[in-house]
C-alpha positions, 0 to 999 in steps of 0.5 A: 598414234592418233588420241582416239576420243570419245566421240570417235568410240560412239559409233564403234561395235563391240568388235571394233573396240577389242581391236582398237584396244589391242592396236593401242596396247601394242603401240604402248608397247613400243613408245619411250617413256615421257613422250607425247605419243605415249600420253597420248596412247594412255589416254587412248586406252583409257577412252577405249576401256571407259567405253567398253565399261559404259556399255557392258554397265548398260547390259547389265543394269535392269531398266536401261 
């Protein structure tokens, strides 16, 4: 799996990150341990979880 980054989240809805999420946990699911494609979906996965976090702060955060 590709490293999805920050900038490829940006423009992304709400939706689109859920599905991101759920494709990226489920390759986790089927990458060998020390792999450079399984860092790689961590790190997919942290990008994606850091995104959704951003926006559900700035929903929830008077003034912003």
């Amino acid at each position: 799996m590709k490293l999805i980054t920050d900038i490829d989240l940006t423009s992304r809805t709400d939706a689109e990150l859920a599905v991101l999420f759920h494709m990226a946990s489920q390759a986790l699911a089927v990458t060998d341990p020390g792999t450079p494609g399984r860092r790689s979906v961590i790190a997919s996965l942290q990008n994606i979880s850091r995104a959704r976090a951003v926006r559900h702060l700035r929903c929830t955060v008077p003034g912003l």
